[in-house]
DSSP file (Angstrom, degrees, kcal/mol; ACC not computed):
  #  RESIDUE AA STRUCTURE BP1 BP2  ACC     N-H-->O    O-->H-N    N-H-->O    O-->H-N    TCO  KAPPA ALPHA  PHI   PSI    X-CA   Y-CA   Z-CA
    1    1 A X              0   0    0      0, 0.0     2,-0.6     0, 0.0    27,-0.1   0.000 360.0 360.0 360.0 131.5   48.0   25.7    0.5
    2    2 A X        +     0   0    0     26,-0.1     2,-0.4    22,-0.0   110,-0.1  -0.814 360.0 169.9 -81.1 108.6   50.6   26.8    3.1
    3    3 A X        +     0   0    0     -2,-0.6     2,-0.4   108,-0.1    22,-0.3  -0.953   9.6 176.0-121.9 140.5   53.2   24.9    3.7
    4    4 A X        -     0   0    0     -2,-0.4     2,-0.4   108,-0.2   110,-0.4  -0.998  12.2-161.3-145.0 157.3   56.3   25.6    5.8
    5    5 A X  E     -A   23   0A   0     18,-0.8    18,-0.7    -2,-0.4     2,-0.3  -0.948   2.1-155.2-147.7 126.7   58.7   23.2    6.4
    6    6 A X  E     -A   22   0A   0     -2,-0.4    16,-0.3    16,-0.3     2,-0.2  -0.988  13.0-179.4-156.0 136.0   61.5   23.4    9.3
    7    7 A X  E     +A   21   0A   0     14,-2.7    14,-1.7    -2,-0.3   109,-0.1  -0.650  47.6  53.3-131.4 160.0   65.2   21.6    9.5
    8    8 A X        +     0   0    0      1,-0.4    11,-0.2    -2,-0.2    -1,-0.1   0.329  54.9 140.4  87.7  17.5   67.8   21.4   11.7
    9    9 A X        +     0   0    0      1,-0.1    -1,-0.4     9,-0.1   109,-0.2  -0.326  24.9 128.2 -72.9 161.1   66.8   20.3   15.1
   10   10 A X  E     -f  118   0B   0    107,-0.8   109,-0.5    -3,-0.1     2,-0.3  -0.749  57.9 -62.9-174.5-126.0   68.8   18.1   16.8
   11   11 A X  E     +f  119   0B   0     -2,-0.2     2,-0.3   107,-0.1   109,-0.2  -0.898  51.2 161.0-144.7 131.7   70.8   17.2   20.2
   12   12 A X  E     -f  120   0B   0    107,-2.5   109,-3.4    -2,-0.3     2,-0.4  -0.882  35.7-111.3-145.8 154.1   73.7   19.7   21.3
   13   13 A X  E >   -f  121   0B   0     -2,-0.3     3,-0.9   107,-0.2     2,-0.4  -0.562  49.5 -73.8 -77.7 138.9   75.4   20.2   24.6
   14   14 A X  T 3  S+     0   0    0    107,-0.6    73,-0.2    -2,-0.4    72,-0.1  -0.170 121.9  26.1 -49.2 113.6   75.0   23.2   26.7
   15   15 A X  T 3  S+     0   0    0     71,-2.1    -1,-0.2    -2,-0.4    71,-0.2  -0.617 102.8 107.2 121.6 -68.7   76.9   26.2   25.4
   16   16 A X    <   -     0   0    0     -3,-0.9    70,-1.2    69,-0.2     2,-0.3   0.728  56.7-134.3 -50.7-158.4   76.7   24.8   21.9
   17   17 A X        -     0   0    0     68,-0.2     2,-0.3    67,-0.1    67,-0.1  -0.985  14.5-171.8-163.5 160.2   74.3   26.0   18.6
   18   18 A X  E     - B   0  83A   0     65,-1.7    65,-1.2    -2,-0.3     2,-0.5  -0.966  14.7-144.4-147.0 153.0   72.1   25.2   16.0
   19   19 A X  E     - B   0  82A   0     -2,-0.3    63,-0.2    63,-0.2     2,-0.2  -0.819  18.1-176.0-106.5 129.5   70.6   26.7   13.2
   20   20 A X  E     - B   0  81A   0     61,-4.6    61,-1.1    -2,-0.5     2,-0.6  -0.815  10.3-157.7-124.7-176.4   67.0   25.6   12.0
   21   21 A X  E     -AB   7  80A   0    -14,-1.7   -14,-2.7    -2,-0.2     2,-0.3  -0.943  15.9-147.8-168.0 138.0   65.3   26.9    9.1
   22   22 A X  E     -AB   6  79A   0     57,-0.6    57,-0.6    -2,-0.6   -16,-0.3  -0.871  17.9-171.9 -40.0  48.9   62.0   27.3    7.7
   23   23 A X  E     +AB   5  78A   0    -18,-0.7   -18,-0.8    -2,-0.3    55,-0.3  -0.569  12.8 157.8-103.2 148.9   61.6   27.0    4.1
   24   24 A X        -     0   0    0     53,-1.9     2,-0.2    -2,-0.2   -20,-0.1  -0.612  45.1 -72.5-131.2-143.5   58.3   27.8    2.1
   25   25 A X     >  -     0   0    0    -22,-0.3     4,-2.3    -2,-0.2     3,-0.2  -0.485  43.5-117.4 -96.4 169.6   57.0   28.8   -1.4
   26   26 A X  H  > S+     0   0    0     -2,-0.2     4,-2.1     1,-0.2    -1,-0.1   0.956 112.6  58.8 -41.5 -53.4   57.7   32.5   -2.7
   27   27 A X  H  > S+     0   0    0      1,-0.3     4,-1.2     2,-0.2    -1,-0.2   0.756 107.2  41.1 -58.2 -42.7   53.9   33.0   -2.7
   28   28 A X  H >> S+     0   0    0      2,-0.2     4,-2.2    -3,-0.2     3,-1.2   0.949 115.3  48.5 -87.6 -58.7   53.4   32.3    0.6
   29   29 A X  H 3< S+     0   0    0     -4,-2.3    -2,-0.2     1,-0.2    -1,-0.2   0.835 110.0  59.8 -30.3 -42.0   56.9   34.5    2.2
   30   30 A X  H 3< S+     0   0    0     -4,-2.1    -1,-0.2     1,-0.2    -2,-0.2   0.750 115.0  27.9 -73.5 -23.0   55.7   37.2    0.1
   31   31 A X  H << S+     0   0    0     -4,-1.2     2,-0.4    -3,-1.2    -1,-0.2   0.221 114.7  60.3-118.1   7.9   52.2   37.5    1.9
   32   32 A X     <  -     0   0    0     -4,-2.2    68,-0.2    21,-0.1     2,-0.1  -0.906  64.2-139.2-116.6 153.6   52.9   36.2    5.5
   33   33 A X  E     -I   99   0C   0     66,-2.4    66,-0.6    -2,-0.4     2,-0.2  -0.361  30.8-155.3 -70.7-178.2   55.0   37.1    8.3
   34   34 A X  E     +IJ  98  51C   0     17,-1.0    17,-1.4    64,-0.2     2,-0.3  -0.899  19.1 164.4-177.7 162.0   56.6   34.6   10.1
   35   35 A X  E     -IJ  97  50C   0     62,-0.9    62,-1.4    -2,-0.2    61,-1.2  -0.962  32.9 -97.0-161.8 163.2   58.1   33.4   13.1
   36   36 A X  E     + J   0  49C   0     13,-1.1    12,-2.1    -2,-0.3    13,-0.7  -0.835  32.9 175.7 -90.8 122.3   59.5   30.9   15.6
   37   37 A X  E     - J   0  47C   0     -2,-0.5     2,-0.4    10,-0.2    10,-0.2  -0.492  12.3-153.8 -95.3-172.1   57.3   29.4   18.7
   38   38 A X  E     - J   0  46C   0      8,-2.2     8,-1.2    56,-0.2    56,-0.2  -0.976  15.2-167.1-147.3 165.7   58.3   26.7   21.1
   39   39 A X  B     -G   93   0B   0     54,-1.0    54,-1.4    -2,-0.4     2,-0.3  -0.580   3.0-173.7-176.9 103.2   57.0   24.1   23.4
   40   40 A X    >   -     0   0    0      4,-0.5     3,-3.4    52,-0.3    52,-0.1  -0.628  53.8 -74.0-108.9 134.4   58.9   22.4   26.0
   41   41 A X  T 3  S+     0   0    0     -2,-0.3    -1,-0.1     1,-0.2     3,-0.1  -0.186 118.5  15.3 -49.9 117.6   57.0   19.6   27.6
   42   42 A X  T 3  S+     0   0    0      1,-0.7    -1,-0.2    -3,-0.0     2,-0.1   0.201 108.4  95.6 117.5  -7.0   54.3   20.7   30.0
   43   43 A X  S <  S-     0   0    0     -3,-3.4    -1,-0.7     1,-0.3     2,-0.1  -0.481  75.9-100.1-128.1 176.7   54.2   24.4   28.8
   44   44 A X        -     0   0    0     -2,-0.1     2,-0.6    -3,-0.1    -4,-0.5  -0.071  47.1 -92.9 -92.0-153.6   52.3   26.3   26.7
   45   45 A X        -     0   0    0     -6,-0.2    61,-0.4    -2,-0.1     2,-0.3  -0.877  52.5-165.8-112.1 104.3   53.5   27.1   23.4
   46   46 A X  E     -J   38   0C   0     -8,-1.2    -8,-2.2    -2,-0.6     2,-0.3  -0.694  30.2 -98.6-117.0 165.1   55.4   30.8   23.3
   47   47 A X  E     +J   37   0C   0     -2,-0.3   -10,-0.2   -10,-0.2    -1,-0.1  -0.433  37.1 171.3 -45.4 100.8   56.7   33.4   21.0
   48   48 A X  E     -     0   0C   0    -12,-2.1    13,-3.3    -2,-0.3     2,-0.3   0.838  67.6 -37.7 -86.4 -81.9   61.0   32.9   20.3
   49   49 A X  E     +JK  36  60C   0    -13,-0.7   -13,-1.1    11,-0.2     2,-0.3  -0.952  60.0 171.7-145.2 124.9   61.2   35.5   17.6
   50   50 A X  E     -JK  35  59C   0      9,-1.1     9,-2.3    -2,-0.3     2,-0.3  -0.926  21.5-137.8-132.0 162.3   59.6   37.1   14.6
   51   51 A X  E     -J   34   0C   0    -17,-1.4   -17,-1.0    -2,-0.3     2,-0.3  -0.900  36.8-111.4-112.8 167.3   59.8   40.0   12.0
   52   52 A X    >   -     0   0    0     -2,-0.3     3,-5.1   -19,-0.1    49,-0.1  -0.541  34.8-101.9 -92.9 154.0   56.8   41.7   11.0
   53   53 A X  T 3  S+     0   0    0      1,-0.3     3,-0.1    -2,-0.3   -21,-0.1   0.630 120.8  36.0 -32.9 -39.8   55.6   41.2    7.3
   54   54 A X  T 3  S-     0   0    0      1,-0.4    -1,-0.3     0, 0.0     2,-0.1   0.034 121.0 -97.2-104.8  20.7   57.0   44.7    5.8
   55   55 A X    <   +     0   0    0     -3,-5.1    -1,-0.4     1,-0.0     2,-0.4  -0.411  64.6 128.5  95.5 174.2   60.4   44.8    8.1
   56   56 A X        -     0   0    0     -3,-0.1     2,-0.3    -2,-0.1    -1,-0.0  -0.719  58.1 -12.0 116.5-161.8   61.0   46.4   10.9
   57   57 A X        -     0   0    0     -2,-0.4    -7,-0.1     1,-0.1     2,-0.0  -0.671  59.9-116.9-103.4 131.9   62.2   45.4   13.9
   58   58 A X        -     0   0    0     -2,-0.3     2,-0.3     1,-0.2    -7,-0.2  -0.113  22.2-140.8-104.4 159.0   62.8   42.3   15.1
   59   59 A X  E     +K   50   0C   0     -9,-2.3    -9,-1.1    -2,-0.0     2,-0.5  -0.581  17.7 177.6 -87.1 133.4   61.3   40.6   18.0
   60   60 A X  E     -K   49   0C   0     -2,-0.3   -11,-0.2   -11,-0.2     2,-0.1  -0.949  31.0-116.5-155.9 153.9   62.5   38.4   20.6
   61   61 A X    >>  -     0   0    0    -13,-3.3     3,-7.3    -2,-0.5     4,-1.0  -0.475  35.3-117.1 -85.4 145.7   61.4   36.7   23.6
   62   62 A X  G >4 S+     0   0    0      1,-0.4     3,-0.6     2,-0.2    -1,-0.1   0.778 116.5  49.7 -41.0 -43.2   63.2   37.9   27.0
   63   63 A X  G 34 S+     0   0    0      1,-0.3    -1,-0.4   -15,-0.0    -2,-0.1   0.671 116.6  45.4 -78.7  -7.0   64.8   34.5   27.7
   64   64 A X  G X> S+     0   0    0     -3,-7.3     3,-2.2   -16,-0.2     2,-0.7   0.371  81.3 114.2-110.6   1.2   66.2   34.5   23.9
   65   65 A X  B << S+c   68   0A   0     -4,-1.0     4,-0.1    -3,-0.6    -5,-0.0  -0.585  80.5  15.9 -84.0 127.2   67.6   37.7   23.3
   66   66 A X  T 34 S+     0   0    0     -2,-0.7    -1,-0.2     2,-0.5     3,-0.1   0.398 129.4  59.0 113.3  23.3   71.4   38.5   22.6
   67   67 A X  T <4 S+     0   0    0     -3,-2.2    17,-4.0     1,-0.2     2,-0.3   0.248  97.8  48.3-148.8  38.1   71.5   34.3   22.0
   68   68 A X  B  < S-cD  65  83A   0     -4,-0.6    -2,-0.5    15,-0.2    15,-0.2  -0.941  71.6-152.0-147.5 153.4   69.5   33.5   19.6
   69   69 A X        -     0   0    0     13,-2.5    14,-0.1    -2,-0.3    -9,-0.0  -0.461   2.9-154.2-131.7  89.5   69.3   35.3   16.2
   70   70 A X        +     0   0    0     -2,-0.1     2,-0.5    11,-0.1    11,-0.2   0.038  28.7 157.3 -60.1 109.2   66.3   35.5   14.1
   71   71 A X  E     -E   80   0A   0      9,-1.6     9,-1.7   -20,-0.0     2,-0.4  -0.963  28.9-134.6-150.0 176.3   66.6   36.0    9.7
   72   72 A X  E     -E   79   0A   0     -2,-0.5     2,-0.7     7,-0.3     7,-0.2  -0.899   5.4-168.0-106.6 133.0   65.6   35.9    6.5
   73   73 A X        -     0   0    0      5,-1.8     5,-0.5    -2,-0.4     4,-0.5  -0.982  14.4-179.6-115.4 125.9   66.8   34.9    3.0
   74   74 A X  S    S+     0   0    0     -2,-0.7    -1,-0.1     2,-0.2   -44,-0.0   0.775  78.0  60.5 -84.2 -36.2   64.5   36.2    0.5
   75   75 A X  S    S+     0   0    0      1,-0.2    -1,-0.2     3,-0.0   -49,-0.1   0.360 115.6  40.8 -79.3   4.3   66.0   35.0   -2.5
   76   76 A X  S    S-     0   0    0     -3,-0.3    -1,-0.2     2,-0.2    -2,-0.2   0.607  99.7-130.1-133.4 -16.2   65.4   31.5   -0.9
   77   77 A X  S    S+     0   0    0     -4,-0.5   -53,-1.9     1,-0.2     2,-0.3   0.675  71.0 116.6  64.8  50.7   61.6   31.9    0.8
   78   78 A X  E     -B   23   0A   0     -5,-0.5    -5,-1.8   -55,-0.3     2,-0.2  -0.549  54.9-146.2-110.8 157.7   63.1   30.5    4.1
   79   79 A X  E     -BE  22  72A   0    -57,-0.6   -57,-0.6    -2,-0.3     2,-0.4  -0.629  12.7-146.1 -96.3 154.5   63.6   31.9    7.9
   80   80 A X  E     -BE  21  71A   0     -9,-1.7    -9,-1.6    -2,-0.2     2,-0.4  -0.979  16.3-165.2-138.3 165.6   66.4   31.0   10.2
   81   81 A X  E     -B   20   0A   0    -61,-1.1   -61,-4.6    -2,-0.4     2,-0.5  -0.956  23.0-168.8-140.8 116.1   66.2   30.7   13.9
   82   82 A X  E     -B   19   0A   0     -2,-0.4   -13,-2.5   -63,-0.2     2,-0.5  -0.964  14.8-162.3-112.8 134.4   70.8   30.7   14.8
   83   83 A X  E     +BD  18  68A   0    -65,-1.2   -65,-1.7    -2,-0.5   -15,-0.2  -0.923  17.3 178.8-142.7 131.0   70.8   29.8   18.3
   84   84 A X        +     0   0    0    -17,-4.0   -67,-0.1    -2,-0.5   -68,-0.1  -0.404  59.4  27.3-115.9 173.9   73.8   30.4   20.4
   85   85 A X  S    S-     0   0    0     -2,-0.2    -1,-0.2     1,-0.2   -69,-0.2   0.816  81.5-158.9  63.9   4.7   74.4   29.6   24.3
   86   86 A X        -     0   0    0    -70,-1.2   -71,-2.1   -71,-0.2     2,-0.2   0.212  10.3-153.5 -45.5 136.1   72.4   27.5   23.7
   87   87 A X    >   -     0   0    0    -73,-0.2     3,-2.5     1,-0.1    33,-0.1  -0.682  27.5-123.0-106.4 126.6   70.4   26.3   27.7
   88   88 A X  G >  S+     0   0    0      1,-0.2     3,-3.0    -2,-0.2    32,-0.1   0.882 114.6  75.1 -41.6 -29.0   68.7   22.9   28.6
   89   89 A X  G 3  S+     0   0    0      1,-0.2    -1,-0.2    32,-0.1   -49,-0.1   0.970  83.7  58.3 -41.0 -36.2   66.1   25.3   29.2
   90   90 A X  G <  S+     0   0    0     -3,-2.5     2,-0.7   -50,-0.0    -1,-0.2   0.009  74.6 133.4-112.3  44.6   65.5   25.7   25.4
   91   91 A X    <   +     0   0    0     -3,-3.0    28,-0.2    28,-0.1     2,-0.2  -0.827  38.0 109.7 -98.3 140.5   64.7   22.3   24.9
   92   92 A X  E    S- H   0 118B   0     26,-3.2    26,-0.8    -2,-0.7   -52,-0.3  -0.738  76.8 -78.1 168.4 138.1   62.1   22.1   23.2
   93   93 A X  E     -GH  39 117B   0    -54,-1.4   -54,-1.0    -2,-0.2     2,-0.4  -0.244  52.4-158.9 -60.4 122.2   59.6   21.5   20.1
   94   94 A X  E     - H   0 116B   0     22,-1.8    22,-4.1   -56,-0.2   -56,-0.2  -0.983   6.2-159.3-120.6 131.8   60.5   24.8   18.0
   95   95 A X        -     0   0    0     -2,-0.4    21,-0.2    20,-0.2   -59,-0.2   0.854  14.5-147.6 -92.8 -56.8   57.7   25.7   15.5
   96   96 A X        +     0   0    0    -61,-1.2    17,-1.3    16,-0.1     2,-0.2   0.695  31.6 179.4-136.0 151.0   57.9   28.0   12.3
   97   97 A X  E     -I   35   0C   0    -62,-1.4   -62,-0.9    15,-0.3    15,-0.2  -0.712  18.0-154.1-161.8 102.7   54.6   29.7   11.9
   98   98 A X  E     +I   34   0C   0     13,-0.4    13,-1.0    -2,-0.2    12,-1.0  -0.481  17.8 159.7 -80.9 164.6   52.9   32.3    9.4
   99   99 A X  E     -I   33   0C   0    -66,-0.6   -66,-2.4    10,-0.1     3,-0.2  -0.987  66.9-104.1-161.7-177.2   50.0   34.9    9.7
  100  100 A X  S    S+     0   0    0      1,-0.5     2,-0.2    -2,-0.3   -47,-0.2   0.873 122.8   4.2 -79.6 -26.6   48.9   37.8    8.0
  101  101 A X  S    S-     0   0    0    -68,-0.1    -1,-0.5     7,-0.1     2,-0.3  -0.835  82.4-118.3-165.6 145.5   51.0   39.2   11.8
  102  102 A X        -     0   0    0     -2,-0.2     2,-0.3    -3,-0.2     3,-0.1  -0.431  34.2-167.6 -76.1 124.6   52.6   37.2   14.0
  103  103 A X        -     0   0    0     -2,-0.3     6,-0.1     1,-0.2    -2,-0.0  -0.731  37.9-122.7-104.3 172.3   50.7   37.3   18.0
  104  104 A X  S    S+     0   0    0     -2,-0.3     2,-0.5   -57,-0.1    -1,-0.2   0.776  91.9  93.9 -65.8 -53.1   52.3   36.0   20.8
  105  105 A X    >   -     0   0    0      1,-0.2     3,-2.9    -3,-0.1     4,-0.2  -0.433  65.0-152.7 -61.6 108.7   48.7   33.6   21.1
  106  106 A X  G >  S+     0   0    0     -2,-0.5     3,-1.1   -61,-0.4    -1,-0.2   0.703  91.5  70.2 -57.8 -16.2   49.2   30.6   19.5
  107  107 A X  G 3  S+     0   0    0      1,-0.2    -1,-0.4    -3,-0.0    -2,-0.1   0.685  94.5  62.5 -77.1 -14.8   45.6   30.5   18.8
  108  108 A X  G <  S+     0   0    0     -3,-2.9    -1,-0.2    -9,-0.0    -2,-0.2   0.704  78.6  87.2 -53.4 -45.8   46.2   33.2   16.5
  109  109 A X    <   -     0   0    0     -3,-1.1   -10,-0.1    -4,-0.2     3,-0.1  -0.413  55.0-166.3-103.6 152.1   48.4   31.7   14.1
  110  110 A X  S    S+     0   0    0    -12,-1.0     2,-0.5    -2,-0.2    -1,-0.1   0.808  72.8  32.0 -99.0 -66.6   46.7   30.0   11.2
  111  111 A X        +     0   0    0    -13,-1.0   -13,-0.4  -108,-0.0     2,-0.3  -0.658  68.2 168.0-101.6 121.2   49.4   27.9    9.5
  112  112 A X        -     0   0    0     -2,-0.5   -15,-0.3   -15,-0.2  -108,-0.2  -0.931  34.8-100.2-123.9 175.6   52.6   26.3   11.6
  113  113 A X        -     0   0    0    -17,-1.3  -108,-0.2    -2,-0.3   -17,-0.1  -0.189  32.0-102.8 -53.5 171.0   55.1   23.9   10.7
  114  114 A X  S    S-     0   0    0   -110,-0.4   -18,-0.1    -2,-0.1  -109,-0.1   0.898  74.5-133.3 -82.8 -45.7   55.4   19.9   11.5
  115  115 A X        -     0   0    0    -22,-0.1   -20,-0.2     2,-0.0     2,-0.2   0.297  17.6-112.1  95.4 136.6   57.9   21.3   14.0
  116  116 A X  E     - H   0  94B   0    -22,-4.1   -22,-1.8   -21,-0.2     2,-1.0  -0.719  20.6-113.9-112.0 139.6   61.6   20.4   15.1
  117  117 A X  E     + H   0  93B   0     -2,-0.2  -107,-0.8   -24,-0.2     2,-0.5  -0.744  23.2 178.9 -96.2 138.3   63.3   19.1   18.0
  118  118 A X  E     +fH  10  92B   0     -2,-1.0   -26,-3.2   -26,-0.8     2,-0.4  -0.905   6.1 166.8-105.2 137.3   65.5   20.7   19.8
  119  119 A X  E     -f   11   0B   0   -109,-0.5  -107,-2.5    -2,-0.5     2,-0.4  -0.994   6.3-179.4-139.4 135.2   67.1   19.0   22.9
  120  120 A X  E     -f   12   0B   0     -2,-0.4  -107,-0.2  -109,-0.2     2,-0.1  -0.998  15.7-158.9-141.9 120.0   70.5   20.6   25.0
  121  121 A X  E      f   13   0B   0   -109,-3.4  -107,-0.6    -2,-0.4   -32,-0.1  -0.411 360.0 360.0 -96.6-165.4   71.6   18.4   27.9
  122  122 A X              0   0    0   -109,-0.2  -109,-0.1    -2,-0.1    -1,-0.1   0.067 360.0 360.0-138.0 360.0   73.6   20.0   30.4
């Protein structure tokens, strides 16, 4: 069973950060990709960042790139989503989610996390 597990939500002022994290079992890190969605009330549910299962480079959605940073600890099974500048904009339920490859279509993804909030007033 696939389980993934996500920390570190909270409530931050604009311009602040937070870190959230992801952890699962070895089993499951070694055979999944994985990645962060979101879903801010009213919207659908999009693509923040992921890497793909063997490396390579990593992906990130327009409105997050060069303030958010996407990684891995291996030696720990977990993900991190570091998220800087942080916007009221990017309030918003942030998800951790594996697949055999991460799509953009949430309908895609098989397994998510319970899922964190994040909330940035202004």
């Amino acid at each position: 069973q696939v389980q993934l597990v996500e920390s570190g939500g909270g409530s931050v002022q604009a311009g602040g950060s937070l870190r959230l994290s992801c952890a699962t079992s070895e089993r499951t890190f070694r055979a999944y990709a994985m990645g962060w969605f979101r879903q801010a009330p009213g919207k659908e549910r999009e693509l923040v960042a992921t890497i793909p299962r063997y490396g390579g480079n990593t992906y990130y959605a327009d409105s997050v790139k060069g303030r958010f940073t996407y990684f891995r600890d291996v030696t720990k099974s977990t993900v991190y989503l570091q998220m800087d500048s942080l916007r009221p904009e990017d309030t918003a339920i942030y998800y951790c989610a594996a697949a055999g490859v991460i799509s953009s279509t949430p309908q895609h993804i098989p397994y998510w996390g319970r899922g964190t909030q994040v909330t940035v007033s202004s």
